[in-house]
C-alpha positions as CSV (number, residue, x, y, z in Angstrom):
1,X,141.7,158.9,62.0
2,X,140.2,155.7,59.7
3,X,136.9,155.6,58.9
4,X,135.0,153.6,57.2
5,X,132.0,153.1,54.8
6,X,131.1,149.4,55.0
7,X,127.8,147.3,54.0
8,X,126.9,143.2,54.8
9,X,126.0,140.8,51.9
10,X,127.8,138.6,50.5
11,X,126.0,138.6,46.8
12,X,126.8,142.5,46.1
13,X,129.8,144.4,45.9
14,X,131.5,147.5,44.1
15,X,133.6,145.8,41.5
16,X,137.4,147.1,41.4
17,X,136.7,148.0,37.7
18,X,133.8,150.0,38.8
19,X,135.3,151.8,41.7
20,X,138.4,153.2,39.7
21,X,136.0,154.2,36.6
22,X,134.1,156.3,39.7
23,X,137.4,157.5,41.3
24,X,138.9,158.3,37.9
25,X,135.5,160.3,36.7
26,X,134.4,162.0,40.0
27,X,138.0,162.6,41.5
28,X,140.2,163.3,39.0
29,X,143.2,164.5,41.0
30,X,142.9,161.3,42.6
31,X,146.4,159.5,42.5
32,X,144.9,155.4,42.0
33,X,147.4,152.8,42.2
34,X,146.9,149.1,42.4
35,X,147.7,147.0,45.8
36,X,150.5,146.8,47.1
37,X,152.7,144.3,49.6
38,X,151.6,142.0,52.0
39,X,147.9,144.1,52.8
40,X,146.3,141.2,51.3
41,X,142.6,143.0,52.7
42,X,143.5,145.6,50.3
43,X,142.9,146.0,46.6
44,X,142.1,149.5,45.1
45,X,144.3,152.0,46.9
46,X,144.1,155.6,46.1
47,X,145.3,159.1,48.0
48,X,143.7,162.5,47.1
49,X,145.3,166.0,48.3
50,X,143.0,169.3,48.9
51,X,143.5,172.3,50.7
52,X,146.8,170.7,52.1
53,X,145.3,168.1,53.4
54,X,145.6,164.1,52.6
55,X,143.0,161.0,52.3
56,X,144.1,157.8,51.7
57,X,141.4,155.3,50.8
58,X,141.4,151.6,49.9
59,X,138.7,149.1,49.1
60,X,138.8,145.4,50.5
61,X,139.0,142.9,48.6
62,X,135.3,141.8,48.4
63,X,134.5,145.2,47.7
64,X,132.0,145.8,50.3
65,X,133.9,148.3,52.2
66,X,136.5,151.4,51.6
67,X,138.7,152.5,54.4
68,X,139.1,156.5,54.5
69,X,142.1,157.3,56.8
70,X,142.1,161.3,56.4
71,X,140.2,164.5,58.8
72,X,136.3,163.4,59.2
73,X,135.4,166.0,56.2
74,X,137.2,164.3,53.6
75,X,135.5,161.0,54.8
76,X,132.6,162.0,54.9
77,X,132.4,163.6,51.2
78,X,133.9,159.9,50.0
79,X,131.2,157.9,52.2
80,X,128.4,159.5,50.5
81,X,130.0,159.8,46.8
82,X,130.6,155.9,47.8
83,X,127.0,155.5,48.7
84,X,125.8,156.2,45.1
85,X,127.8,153.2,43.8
86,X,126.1,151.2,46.5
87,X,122.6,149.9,45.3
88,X,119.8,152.3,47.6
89,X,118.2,149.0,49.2
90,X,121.9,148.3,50.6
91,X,122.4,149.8,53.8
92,X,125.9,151.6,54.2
93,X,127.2,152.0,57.6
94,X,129.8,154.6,58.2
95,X,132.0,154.3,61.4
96,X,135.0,154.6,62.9
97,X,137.9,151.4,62.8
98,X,137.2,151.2,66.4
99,X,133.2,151.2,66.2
100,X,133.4,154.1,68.5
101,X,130.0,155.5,66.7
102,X,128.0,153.9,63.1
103,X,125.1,155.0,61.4
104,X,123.5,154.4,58.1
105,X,124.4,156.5,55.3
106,X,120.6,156.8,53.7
107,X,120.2,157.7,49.8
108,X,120.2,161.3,49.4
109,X,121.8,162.3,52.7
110,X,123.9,165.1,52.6
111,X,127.5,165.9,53.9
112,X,126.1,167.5,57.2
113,X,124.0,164.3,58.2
114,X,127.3,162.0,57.7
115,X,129.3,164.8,59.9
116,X,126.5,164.0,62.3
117,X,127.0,160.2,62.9
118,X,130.6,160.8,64.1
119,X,129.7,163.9,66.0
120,X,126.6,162.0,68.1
121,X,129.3,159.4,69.3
């Protein structure tokens, strides 16, 4: 399933040199590679193996947004690492790609609260 971790505002963003120093410190198994083809929405595209199971992420280009196609674990733990490169007066919505459920990721929530927003759909 995709999920995504997504705020509104035009004057902030996580800039693409940002977001790979973040994946390349905090996920180092990470495999990053820049975009690729015609998915002009996408920039920073990266895929990250654990336990036999596979994430793929991407950013979009105005780098309000990452798109985390993997099981609702694995997107949850990369919503709330991305929620500490998001500035704590930003509100970060996580949700599905069909807006089936959304809440707001809050500063400090942990992995169990995220679970929870898909869960309460």
């Amino acid at each position: 399933m995709t999920y995504l971790a997504i705020f509104e505002g035009q004057s902030r963003r996580v800039r693409r040199s940002d977001l790979i120093t973040a994946l390349e410190r905090d996920w180092p198994t990470a495999v990053i590679r820049e975009r690729q083809g015609s998915q002009e929405s996408r920039d920073v595209v990266w895929t990250y193996s654990e336990g036999g199971r596979e994430l793929e992420g991407y950013s979009h280009m105005d780098g309000t947004c990452i798109y985390l196609d993997s099981p609702l674990d694995l997107a949850a733990r990369f919503a709330l690492w991305f929620r500490r490169l998001v500035p704590s007066d930003v509100e970060l919505v996580f949700c599905d790609d069909g807006y089936n459920f959304n809440g707001i990721i809050g500063p400090g929530m942990g992995l169990g609260g995220v679970m929870a927003i898909a869960s309460d759909a």
